[in-house]
N, C-alpha and C positions, 0 to 999 in steps of 0.2 A: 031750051038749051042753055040758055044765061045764067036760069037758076040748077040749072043740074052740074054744071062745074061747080060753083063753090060747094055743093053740098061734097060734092065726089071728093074735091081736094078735103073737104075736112074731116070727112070718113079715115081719110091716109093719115093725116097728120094724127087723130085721135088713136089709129092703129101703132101707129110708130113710137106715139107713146106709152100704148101698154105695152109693146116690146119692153120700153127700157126698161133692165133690173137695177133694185133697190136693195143697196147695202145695210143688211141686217146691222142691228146693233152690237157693238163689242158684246162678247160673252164672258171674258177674262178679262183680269188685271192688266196681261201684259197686250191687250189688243188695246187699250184707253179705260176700260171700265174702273172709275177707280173707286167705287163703291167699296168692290167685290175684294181689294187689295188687303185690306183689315183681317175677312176671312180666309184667303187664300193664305197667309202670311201666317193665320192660326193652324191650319192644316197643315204646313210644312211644319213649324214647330213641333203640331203632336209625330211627326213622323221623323223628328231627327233634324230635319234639314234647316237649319240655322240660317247658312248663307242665302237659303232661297227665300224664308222669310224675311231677312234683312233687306233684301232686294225687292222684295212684292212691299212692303214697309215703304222704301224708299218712292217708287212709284206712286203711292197715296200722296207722301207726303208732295212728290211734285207736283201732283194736282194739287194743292191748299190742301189736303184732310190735318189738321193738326194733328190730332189725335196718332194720327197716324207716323206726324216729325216724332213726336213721343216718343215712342212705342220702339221704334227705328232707334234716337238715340239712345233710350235705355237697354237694347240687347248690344248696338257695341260698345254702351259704358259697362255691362256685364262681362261682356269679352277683354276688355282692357284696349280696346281700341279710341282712344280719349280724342284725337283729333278729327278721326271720323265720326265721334260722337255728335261736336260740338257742332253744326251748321245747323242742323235738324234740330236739335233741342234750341237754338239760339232762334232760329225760325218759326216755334213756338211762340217761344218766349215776346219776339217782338208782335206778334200778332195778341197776344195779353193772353194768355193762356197756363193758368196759375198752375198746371198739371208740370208744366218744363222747369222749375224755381229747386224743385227738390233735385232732380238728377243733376241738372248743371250744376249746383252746389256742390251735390258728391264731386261731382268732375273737378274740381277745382279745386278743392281739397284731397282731390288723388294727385294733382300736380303738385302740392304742397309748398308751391312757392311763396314769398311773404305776400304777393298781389295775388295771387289766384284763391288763399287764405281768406286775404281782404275780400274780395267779390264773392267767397261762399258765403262768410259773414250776409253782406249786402241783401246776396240774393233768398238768405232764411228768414233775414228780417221783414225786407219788402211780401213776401209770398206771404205773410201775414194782413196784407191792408191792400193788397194788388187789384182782388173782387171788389171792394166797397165802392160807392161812387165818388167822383170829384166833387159835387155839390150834393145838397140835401134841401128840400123844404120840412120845415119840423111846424109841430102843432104840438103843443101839449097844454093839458091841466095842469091849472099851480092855484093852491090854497097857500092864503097866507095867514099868521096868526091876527095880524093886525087891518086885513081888507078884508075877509072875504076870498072865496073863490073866484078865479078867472080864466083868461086864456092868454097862451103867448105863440107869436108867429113870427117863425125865424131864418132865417139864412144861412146854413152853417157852409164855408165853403175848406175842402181837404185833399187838396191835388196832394199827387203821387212827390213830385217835386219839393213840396214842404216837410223836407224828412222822410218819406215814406207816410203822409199821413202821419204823422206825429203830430205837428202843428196843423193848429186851425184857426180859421177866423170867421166873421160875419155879421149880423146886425140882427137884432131880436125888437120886436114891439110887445112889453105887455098891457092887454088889454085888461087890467085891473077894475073895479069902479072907481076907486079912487088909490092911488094916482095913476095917471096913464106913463110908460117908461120907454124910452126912445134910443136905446143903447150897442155898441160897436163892442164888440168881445175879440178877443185872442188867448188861446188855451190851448193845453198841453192832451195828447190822448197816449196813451199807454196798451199795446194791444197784448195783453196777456195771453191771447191767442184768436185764431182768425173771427171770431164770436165775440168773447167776454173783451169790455175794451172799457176802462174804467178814464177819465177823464175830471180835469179842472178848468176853469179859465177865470179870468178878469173884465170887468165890462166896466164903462163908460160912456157917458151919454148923457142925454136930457129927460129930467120928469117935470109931471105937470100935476096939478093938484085937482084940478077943474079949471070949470069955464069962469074967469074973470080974478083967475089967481096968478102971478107970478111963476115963471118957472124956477128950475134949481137945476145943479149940476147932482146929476146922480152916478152912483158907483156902486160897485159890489163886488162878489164872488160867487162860482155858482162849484159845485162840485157833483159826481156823479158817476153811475154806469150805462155802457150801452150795453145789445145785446145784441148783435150785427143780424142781420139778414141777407148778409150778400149784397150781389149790385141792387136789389130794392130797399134797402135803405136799412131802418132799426126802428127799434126799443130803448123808450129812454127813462132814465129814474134818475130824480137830482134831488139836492136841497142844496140851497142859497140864500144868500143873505143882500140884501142892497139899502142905500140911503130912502128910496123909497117905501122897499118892503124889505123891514129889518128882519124878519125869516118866512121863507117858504117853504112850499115843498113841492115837486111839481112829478107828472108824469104823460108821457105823451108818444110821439111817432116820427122819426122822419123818414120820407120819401125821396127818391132817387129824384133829381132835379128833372130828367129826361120822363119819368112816368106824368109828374106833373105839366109838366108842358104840352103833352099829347094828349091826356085827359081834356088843358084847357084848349088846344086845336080841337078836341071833337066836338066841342059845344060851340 
């Protein structure tokens, strides 16, 4: 009898639980699904219905879909509706989503005031350097006429905050065989567009000749293009000139600071 209650009570309890019903998953936009919002939002379109995909839009985008604040903003900056544009596209935008820089701009320039002027300005400029990353580790080959070939490792660092990525700075080592160069650079980048990004800077620093030589104060110039890759970094072609190595010519890679640092967490 002692062991045939608990079995009995938990015969019941296990029944009671397969009674309970389980809430299927939203199937709609407007149930939570907000996958489905994107597409729902295109079917009202092909059928007319604007305000319903503005609303199925708006839903995306309250769940976080950016894509979807987009999308939202540019059909009521198409309708002329500028204020209800602007939360969705800014809600993009602050989430780094270089897709919201072109509409808000329109927008801004359809207000055409002397400041909303100024901020399209801003935001055509920025939407050029937005993707790139903050830092970079660079690697490249550089022949020089006067060493020999070698290598240089470098630090380029280009927050959003220094112009848009205009300015940069950082610290390069080249691994020359003779001399070795220890130098702090600061330079100008030019993005002729979100790709082609042509640049100069100035360096300064310390070179060494070898072992049991005196050091020197070394300087130079370096000039060049990138060739962006987005946020993993670029392509780089230069030629420079410095106290150490009075010309080079170099070619090489930089990496998104964040890939390199996970590469070296994995080992």
């Amino acid at each position: 009898m002692r062991l045939l209650l608990p079995a009995l009570l938990a015969s019941l309890l296990c029944a009671g639980c397969a009674t309970v019903p389980t809430r299927p998953p939203p199937s709609t936009c407007a149930e939570g699904n907000a996958g489905l919002c994107r597409f729902e939002a295109t079917q009202h379109l092909a059928r007319g219905e604007r305000p319903q995909a503005v609303e199925a839009l708006g839903r995306g985008c309250g769940a976080g879909l950016v894509t979807d604040c987009v999308e939202q903003g540019e059909l009521l900056l198409e309708d002329g509706q500028l204020d209800a544009a602007e939360p969705p596209l800014e809600r993009a935008k602050q989430e780094g989503w270089s897709g919201a820089y072109a509409p808000l701009a329109r927008l801004h320039e359809a207000r055409a005031t002397p400041a909303d002027l100024a901020t399209a300005h801003q935001l055509r400029r920025d939407v050029l350097s937005i993707d790139h990353p903050d830092a970079e580790v660079l690697w490249w080959y550089r022949a020089s006429e006067a060493h020999g070939p070698g290598a240089v490792l470098a630090l380029n660092i280009q927050p959003m905050w220094a112009r848009s990525r205009r300015l940069n700075f950082g610290v390069q080592w080249a691994l020359t065989p003779n001399p070795t160069e220890l130098t702090g650079f600061v330079g100008y980048q030019h993005f002729a567009t979100d790709w082609l990004v042509p640049y100069a800077n100035v360096q300064a620093g310390w070179g060494s000749r070898g072992y049991g030589e005196s050091g020197f104060f070394d300087a130079g110039v370096e000039g060049g293009v990138k060739l962006a890759l987005g946020p993993l970094g670029h392509l780089n072609f230069a030629v420079g000139s410095s106290r150490g190595s009075p010309l080079h010519l170099s070619v090489g890679v930089g990496l998104n600071y964040l890939l390199v640092l996970a590469a070296a967490a994995a080992h």
